[in-house]
PDB file of N, CA, C and O in Angstrom, chain B, residues numbered from 101:
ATOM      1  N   UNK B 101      -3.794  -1.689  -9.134  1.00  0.00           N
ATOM      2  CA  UNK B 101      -4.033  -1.185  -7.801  1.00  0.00           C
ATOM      3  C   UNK B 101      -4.076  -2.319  -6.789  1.00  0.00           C
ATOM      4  O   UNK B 101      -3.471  -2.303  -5.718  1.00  0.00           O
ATOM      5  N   UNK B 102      -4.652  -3.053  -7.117  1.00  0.00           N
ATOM      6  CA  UNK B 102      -5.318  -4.402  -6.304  1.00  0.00           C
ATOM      7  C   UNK B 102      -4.347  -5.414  -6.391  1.00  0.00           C
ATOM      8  O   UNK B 102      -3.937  -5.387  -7.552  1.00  0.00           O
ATOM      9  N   UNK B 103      -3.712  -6.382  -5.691  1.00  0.00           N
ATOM     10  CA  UNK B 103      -2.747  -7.554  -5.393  1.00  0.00           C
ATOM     11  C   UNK B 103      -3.404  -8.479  -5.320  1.00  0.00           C
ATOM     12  O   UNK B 103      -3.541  -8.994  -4.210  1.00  0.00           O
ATOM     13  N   UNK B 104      -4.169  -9.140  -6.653  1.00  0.00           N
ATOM     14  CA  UNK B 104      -5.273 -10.245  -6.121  1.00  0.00           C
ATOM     15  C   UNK B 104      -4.549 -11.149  -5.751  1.00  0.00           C
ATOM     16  O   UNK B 104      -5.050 -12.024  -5.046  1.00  0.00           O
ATOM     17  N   UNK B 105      -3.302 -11.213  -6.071  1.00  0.00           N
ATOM     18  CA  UNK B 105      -2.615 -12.888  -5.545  1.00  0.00           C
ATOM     19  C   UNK B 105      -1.947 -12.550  -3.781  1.00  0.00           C
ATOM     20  O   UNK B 105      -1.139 -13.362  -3.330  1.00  0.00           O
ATOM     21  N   UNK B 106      -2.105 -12.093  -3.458  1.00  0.00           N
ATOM     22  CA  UNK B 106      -1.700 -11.408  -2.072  1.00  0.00           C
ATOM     23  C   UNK B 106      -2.833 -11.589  -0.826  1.00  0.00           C
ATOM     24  O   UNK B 106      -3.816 -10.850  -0.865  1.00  0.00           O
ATOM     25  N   UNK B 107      -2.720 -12.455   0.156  1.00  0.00           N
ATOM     26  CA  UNK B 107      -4.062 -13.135   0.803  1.00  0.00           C
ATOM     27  C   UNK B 107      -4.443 -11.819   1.714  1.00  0.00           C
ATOM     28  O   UNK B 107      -5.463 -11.869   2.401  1.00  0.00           O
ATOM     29  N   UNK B 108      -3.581 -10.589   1.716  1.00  0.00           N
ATOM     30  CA  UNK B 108      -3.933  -9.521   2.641  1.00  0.00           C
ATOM     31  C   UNK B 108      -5.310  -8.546   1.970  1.00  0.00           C
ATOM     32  O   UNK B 108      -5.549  -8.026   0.880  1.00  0.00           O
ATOM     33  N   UNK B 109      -5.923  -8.635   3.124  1.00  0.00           N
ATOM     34  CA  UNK B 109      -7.383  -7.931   2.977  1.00  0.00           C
ATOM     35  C   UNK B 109      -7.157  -6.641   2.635  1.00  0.00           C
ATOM     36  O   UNK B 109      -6.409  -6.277   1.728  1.00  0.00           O
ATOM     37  N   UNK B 110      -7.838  -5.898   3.398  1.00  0.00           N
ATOM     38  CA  UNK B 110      -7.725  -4.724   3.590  1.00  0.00           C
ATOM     39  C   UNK B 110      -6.748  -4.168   4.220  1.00  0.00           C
ATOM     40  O   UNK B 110      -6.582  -4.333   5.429  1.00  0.00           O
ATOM     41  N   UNK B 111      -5.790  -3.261   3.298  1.00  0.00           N
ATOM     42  CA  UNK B 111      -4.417  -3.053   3.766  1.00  0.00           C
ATOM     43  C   UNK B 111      -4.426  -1.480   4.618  1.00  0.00           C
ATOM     44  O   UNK B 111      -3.579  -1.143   5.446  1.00  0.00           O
ATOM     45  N   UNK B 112      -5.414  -0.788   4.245  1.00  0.00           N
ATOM     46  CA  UNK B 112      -5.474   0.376   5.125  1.00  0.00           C
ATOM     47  C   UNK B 112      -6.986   0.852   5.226  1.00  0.00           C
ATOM     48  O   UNK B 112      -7.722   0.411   4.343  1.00  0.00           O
ATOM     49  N   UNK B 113      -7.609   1.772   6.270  1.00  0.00           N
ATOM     50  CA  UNK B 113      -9.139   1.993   5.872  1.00  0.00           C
ATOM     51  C   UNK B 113      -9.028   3.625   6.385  1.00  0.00           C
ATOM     52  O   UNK B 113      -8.591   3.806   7.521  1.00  0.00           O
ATOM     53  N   UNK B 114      -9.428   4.842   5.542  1.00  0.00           N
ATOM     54  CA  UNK B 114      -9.700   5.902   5.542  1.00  0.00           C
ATOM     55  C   UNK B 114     -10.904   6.803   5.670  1.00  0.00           C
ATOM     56  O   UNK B 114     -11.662   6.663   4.709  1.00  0.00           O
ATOM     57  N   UNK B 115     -11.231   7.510   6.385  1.00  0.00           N
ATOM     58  CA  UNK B 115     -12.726   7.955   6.624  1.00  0.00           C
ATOM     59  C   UNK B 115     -11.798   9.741   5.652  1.00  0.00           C
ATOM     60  O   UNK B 115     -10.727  10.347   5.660  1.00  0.00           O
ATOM     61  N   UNK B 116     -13.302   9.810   4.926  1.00  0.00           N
ATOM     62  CA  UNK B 116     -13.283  10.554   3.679  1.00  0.00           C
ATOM     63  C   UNK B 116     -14.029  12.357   4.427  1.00  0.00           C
ATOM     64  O   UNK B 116     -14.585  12.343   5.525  1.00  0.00           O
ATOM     65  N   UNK B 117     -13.976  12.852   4.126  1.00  0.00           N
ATOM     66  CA  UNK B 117     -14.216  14.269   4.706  1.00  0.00           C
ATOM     67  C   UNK B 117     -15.495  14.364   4.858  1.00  0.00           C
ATOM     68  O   UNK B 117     -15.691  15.257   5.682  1.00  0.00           O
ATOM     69  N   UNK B 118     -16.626  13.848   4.445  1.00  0.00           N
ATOM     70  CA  UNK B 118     -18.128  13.110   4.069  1.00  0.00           C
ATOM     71  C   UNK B 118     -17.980  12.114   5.775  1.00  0.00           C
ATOM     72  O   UNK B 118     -18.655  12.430   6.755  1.00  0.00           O
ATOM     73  N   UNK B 119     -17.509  11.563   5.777  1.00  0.00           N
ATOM     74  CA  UNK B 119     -17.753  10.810   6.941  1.00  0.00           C
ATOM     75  C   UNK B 119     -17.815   8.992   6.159  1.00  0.00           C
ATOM     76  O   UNK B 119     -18.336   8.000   6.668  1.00  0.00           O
ATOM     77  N   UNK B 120     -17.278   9.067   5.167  1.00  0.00           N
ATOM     78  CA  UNK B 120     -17.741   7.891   4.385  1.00  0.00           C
ATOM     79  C   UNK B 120     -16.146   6.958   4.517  1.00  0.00           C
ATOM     80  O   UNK B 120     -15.063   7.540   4.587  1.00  0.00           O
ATOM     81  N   UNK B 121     -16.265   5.761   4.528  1.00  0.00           N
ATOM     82  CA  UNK B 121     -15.237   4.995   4.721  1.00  0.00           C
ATOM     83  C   UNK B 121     -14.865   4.753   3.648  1.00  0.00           C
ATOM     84  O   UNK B 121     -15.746   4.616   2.799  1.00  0.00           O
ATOM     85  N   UNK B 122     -13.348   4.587   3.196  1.00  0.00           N
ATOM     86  CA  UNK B 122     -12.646   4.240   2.125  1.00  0.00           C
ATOM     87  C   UNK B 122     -12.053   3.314   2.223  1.00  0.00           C
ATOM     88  O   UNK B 122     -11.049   3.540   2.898  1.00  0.00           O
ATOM     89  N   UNK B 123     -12.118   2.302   1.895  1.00  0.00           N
ATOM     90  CA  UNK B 123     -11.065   1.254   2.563  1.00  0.00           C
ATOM     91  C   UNK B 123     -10.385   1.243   1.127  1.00  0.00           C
ATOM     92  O   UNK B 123     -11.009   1.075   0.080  1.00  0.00           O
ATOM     93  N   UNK B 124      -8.923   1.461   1.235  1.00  0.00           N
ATOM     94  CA  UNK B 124      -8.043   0.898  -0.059  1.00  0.00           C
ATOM     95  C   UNK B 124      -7.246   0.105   0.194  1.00  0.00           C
ATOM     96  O   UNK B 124      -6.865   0.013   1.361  1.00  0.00           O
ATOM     97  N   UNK B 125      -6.656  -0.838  -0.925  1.00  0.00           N
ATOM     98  CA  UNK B 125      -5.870  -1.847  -1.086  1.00  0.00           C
ATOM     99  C   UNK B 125      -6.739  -3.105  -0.978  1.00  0.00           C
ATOM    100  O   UNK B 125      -6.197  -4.064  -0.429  1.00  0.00           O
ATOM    101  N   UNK B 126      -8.071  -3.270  -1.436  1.00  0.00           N
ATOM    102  CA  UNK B 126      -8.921  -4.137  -1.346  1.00  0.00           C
ATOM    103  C   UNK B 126      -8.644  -5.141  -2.007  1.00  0.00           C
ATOM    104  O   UNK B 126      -9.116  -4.679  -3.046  1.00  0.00           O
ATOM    105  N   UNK B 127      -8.328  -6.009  -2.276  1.00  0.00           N
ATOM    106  CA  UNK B 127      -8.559  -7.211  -2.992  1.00  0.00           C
ATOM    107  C   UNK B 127      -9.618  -7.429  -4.011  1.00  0.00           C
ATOM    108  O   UNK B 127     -10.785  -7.460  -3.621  1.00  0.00           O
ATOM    109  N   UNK B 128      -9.264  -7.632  -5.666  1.00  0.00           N
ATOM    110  CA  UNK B 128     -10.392  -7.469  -6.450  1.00  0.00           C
ATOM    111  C   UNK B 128     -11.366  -7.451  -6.189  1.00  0.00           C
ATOM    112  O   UNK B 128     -12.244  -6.596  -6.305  1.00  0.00           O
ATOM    113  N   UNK B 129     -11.325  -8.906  -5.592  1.00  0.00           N
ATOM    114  CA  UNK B 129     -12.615  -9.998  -5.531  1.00  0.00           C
ATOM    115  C   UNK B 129     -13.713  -9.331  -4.237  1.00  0.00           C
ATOM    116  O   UNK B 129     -14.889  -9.457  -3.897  1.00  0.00           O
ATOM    117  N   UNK B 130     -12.425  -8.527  -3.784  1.00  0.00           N
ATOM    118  CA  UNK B 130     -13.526  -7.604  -2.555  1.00  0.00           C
ATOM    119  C   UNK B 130     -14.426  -6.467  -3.320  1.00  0.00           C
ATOM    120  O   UNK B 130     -15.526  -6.258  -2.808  1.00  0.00           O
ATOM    121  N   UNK B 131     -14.207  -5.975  -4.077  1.00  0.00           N
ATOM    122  CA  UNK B 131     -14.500  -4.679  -4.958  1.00  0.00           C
ATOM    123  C   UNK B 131     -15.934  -4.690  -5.112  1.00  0.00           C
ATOM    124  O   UNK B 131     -16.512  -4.926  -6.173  1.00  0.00           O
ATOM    125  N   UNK B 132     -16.683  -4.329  -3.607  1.00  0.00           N
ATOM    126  CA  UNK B 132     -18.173  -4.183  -3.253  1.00  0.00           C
ATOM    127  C   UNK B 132     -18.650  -2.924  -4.295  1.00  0.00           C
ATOM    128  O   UNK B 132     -17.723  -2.187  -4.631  1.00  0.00           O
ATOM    129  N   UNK B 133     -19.745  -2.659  -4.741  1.00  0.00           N
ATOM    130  CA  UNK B 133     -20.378  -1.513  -5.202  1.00  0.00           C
ATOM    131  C   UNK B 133     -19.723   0.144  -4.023  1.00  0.00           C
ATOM    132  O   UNK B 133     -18.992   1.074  -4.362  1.00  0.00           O
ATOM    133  N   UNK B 134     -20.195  -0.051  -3.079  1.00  0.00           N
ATOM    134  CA  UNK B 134     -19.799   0.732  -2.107  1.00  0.00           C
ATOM    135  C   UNK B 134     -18.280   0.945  -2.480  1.00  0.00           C
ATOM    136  O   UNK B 134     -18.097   2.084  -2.049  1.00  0.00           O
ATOM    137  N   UNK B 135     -17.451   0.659  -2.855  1.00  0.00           N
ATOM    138  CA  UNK B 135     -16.239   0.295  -3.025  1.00  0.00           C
ATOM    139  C   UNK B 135     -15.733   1.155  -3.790  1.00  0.00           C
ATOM    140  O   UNK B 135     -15.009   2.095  -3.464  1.00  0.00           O
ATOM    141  N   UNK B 136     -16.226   0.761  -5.203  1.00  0.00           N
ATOM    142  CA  UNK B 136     -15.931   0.786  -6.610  1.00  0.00           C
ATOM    143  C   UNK B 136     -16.752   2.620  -6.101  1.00  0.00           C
ATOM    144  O   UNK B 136     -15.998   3.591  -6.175  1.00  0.00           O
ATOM    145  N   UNK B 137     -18.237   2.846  -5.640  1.00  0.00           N
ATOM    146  CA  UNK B 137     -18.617   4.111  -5.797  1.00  0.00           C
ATOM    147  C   UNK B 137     -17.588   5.186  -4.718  1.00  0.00           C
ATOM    148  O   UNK B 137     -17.829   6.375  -4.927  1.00  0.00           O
ATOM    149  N   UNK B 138     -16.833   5.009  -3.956  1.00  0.00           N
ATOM    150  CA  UNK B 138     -15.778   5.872  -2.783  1.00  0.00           C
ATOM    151  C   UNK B 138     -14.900   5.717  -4.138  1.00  0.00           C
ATOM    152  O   UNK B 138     -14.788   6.874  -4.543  1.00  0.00           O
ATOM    153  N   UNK B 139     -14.248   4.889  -5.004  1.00  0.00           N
ATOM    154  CA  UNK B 139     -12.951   5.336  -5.585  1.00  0.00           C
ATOM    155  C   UNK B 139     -13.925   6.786  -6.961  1.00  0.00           C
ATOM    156  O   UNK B 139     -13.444   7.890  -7.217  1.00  0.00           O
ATOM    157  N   UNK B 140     -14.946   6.368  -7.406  1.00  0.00           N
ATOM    158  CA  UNK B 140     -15.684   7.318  -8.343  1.00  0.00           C
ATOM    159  C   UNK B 140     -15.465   8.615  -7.833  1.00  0.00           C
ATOM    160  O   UNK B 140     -14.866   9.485  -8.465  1.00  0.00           O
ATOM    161  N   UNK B 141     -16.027   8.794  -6.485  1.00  0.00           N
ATOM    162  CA  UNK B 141     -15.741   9.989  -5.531  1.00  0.00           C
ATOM    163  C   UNK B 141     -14.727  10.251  -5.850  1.00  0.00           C
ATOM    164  O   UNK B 141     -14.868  11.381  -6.317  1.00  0.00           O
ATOM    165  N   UNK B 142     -13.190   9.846  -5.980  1.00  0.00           N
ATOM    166  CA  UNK B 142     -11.981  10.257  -5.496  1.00  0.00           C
ATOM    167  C   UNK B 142     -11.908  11.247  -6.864  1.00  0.00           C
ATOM    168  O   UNK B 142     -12.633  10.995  -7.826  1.00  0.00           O
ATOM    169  N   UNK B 143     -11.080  12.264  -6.874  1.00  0.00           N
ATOM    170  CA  UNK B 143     -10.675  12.776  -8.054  1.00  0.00           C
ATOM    171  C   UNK B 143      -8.876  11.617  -7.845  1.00  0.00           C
ATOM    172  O   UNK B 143      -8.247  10.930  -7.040  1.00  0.00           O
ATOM    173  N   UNK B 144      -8.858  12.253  -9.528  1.00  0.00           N
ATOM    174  CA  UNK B 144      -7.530  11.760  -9.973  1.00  0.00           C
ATOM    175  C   UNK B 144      -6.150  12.461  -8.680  1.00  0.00           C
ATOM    176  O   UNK B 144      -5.205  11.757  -8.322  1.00  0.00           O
ATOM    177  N   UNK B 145      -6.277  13.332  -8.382  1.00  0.00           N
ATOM    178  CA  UNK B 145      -5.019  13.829  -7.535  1.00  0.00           C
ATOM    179  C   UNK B 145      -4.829  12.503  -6.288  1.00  0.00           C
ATOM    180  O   UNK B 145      -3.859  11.817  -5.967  1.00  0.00           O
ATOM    181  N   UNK B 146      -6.481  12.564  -5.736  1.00  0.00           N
ATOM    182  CA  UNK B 146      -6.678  11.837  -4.395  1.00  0.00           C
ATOM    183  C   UNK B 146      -6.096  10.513  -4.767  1.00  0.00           C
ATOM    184  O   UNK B 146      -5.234  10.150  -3.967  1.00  0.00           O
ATOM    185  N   UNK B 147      -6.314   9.716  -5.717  1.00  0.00           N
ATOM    186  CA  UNK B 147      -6.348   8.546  -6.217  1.00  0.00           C
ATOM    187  C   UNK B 147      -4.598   8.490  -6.128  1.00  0.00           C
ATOM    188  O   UNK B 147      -3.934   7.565  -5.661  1.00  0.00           O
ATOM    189  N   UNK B 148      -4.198   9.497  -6.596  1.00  0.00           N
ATOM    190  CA  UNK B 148      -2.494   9.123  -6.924  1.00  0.00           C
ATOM    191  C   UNK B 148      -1.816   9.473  -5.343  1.00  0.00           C
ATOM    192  O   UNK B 148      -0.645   9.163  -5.128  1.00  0.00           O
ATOM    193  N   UNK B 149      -2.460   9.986  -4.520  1.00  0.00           N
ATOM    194  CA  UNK B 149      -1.871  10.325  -3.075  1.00  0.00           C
ATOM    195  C   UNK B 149      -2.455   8.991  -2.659  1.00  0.00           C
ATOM    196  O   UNK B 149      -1.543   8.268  -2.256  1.00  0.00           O
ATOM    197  N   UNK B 150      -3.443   8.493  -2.614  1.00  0.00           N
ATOM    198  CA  UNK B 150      -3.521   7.154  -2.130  1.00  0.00           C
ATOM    199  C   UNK B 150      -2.115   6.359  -2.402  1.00  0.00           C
ATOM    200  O   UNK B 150      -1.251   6.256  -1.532  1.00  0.00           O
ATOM    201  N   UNK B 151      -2.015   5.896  -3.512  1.00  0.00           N
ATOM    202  CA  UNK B 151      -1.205   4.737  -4.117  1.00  0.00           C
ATOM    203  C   UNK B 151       0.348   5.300  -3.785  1.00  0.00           C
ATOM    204  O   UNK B 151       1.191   4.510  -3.363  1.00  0.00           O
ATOM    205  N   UNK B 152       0.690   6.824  -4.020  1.00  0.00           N
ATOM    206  CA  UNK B 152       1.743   6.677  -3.390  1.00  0.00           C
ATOM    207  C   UNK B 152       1.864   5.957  -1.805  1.00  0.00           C
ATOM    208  O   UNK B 152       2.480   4.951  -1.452  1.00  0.00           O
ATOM    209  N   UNK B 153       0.960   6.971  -0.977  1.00  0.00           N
ATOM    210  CA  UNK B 153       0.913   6.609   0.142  1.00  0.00           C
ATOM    211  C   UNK B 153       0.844   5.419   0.640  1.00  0.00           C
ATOM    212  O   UNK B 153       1.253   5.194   1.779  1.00  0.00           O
ATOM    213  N   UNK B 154       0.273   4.398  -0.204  1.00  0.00           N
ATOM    214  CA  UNK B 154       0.398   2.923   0.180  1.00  0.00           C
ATOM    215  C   UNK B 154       1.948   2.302  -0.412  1.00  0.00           C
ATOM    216  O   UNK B 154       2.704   1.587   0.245  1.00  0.00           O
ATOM    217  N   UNK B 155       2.117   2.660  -1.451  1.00  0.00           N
ATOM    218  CA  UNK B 155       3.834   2.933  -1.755  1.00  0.00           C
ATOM    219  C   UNK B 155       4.543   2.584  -1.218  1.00  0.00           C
ATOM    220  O   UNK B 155       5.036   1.462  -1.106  1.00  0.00           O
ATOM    221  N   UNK B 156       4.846   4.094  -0.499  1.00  0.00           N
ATOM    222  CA  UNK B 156       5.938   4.455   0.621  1.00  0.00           C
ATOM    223  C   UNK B 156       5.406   3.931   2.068  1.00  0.00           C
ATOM    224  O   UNK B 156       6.289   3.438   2.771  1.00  0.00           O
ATOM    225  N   UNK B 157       4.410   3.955   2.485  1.00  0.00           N
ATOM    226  CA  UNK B 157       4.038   3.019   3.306  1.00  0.00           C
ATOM    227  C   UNK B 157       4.520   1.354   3.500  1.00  0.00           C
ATOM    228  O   UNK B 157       4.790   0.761   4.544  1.00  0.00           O
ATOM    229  N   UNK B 158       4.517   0.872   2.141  1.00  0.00           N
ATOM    230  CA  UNK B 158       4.766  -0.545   1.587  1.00  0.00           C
ATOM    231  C   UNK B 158       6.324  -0.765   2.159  1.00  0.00           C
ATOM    232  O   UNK B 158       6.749  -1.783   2.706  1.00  0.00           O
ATOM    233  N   UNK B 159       7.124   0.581   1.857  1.00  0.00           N
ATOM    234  CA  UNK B 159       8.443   0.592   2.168  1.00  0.00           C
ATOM    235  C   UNK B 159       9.055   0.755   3.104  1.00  0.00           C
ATOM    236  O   UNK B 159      10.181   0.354   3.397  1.00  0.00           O
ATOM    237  N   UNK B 160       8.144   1.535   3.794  1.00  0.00           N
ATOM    238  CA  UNK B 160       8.951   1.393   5.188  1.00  0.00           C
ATOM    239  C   UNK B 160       8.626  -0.070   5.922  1.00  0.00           C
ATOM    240  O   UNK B 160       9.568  -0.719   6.377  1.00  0.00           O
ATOM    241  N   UNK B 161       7.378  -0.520   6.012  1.00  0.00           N
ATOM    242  CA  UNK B 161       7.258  -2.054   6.371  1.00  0.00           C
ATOM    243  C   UNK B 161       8.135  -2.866   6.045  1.00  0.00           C
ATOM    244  O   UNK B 161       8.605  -3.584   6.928  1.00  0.00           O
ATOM    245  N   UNK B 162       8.694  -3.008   4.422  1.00  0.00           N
ATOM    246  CA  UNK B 162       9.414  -3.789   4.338  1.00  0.00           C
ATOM    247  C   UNK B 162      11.226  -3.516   4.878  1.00  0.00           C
ATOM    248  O   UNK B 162      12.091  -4.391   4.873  1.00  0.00           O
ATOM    249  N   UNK B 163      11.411  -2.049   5.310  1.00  0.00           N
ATOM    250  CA  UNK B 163      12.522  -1.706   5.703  1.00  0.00           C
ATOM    251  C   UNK B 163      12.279  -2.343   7.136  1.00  0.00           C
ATOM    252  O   UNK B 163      13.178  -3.041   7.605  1.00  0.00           O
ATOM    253  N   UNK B 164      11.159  -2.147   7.826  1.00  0.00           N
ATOM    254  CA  UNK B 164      11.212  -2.608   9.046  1.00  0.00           C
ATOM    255  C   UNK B 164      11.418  -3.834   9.511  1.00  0.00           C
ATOM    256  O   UNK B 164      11.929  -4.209  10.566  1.00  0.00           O
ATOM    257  N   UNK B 165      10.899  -4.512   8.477  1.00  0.00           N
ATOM    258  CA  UNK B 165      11.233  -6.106   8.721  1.00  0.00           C
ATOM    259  C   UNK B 165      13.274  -6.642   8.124  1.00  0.00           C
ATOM    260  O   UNK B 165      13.979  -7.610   8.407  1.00  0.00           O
ATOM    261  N   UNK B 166      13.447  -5.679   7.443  1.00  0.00           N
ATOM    262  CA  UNK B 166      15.104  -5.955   6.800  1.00  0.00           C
ATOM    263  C   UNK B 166      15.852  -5.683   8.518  1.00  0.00           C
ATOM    264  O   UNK B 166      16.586  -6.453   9.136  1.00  0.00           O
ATOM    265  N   UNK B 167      15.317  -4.268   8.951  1.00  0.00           N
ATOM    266  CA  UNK B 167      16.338  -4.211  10.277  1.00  0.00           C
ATOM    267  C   UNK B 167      16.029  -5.134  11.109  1.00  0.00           C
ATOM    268  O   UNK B 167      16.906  -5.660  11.795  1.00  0.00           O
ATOM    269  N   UNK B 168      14.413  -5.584  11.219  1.00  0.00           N
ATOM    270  CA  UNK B 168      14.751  -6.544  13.154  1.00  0.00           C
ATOM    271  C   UNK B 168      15.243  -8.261  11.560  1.00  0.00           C
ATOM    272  O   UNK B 168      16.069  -8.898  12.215  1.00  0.00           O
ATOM    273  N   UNK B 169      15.157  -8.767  10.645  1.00  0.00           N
ATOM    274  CA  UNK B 169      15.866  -9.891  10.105  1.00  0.00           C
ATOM    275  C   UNK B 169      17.744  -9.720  10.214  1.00  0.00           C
ATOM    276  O   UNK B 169      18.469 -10.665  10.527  1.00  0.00           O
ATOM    277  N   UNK B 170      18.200  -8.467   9.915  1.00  0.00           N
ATOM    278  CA  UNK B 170      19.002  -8.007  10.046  1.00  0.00           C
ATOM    279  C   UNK B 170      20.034  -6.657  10.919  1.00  0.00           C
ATOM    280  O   UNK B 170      20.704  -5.680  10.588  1.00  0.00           O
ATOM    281  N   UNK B 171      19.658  -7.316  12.091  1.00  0.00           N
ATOM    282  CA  UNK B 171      20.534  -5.653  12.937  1.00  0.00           C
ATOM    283  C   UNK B 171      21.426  -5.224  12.817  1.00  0.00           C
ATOM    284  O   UNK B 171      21.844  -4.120  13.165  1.00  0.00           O
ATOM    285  N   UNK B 172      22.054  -6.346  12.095  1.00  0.00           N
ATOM    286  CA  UNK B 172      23.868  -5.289  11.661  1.00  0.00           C
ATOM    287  C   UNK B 172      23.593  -4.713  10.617  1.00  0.00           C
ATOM    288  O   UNK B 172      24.044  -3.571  10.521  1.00  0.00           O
ATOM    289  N   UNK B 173      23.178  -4.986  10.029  1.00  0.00           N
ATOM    290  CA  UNK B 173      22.886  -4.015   8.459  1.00  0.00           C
ATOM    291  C   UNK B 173      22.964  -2.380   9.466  1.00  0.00           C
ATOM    292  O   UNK B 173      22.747  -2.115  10.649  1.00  0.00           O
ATOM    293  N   UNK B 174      23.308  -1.721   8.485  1.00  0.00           N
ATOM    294  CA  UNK B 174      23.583  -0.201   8.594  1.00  0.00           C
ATOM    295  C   UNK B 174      21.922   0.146   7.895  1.00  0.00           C
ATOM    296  O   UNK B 174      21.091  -0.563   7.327  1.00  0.00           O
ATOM    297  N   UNK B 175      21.961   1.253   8.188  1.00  0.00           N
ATOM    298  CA  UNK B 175      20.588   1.359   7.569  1.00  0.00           C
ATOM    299  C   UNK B 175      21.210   2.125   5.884  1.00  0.00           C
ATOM    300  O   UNK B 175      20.244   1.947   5.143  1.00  0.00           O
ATOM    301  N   UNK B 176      21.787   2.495   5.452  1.00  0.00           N
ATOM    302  CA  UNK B 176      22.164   2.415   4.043  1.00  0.00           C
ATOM    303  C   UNK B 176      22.228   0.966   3.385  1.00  0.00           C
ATOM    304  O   UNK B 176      21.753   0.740   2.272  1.00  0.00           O
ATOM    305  N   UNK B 177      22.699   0.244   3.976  1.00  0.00           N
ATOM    306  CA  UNK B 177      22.324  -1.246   3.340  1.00  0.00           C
ATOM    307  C   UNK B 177      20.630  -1.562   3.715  1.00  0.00           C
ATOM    308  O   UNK B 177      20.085  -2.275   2.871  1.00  0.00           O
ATOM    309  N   UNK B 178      19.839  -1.163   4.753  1.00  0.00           N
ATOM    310  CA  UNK B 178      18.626  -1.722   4.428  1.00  0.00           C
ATOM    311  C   UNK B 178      18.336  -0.787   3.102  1.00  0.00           C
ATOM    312  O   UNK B 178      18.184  -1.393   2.042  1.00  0.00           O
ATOM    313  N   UNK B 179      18.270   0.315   3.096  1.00  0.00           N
ATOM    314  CA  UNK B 179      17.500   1.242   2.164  1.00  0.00           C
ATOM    315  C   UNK B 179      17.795   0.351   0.506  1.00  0.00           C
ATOM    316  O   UNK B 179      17.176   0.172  -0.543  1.00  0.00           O
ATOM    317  N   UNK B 180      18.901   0.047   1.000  1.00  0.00           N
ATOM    318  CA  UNK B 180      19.555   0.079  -0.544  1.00  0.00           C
ATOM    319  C   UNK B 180      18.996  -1.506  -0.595  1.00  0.00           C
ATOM    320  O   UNK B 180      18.414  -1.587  -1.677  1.00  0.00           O
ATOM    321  N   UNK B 181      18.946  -2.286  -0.180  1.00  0.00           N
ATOM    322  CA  UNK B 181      18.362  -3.556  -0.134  1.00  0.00           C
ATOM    323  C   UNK B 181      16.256  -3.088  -0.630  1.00  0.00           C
ATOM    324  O   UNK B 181      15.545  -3.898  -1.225  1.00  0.00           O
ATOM    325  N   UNK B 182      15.975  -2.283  -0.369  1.00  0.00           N
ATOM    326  CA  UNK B 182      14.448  -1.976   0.283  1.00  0.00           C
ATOM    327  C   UNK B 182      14.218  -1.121  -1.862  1.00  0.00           C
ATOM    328  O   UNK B 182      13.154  -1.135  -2.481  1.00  0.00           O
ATOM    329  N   UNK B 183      15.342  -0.635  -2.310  1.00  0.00           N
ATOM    330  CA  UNK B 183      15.541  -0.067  -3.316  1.00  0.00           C
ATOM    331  C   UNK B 183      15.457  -1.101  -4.310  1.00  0.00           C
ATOM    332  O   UNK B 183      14.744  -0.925  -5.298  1.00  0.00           O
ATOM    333  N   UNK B 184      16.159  -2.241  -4.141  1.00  0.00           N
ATOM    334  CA  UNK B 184      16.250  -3.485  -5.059  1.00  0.00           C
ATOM    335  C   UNK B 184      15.372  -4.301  -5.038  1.00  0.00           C
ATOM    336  O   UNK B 184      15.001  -4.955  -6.013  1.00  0.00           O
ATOM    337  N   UNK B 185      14.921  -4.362  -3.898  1.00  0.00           N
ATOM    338  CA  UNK B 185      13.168  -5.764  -3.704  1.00  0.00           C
ATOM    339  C   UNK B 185      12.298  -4.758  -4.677  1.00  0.00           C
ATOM    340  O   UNK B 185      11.542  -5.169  -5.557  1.00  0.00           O
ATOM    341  N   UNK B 186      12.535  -3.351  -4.366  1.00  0.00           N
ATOM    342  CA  UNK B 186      11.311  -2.798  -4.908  1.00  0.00           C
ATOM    343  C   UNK B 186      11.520  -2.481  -6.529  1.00  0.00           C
ATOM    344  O   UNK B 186      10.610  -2.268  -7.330  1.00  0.00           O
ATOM    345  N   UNK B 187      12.598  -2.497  -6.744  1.00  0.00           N
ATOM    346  CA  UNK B 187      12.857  -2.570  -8.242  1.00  0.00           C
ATOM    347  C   UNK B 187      12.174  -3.193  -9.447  1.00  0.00           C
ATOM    348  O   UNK B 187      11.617  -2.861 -10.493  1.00  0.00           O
ATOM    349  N   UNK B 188      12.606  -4.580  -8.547  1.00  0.00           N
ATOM    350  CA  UNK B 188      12.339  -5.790  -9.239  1.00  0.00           C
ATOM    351  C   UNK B 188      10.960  -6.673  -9.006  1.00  0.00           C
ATOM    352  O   UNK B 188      10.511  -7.782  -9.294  1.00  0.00           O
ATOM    353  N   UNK B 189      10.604  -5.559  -8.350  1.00  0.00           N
ATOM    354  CA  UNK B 189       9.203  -6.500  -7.771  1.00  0.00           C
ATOM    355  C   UNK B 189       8.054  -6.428  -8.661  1.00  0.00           C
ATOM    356  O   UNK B 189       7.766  -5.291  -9.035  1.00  0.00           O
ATOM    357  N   UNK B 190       7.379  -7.325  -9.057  1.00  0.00           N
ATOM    358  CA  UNK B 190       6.112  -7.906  -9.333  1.00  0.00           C
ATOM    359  C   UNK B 190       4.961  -8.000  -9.472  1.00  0.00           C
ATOM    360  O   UNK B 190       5.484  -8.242  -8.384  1.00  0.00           O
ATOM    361  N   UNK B 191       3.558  -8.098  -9.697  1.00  0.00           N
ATOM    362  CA  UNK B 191       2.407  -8.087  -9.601  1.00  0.00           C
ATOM    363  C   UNK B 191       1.938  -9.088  -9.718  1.00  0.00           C
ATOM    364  O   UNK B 191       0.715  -9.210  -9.637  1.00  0.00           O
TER     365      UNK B 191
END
């Protein structure tokens, strides 16, 4: 879930139907009690709509940065470029 080698904090923050803050994409080393007890809360469905959502989120950012690095690209070459970083990508 967590990108500990990745210096980005907190990548998104969600207020929960409770009124309780969720912050996901935390950084291990961030993984407060408060933290660790909002993901306990989550059921399994919520948990997997998160991570997509940070996902596809992940992807359009990185599409956004392919078009303004690249403006001639067609946007079938960003996608398809945005398809291959994400292929092959890493943890």
């Amino acid at each position: 879930m967590a990108h500990v080698q990745r210096s980005t904090r907190s990548l998104e923050r969600r207020v929960g139907e409770a009124g309780e803050a969720r912050y996901l994409g935390t950084v291990a080393s961030e993984m407060t009690p408060e933290y660790v007890a909002a993901l306990r809360r989550m059921s399994g469905a919520e948990k997997l709509r998160t991570a997509f959502g940070l996902y596809w989120g992940a992807r359009r950012i990185k599409a956004a940065r392919l078009r303004e690095q690249h403006p001639e690209w067609t946007e079938e070459e960003v996608q398809q470029r945005v398809k291959e970083i994400f292929l092959h990508a890493v943890t």
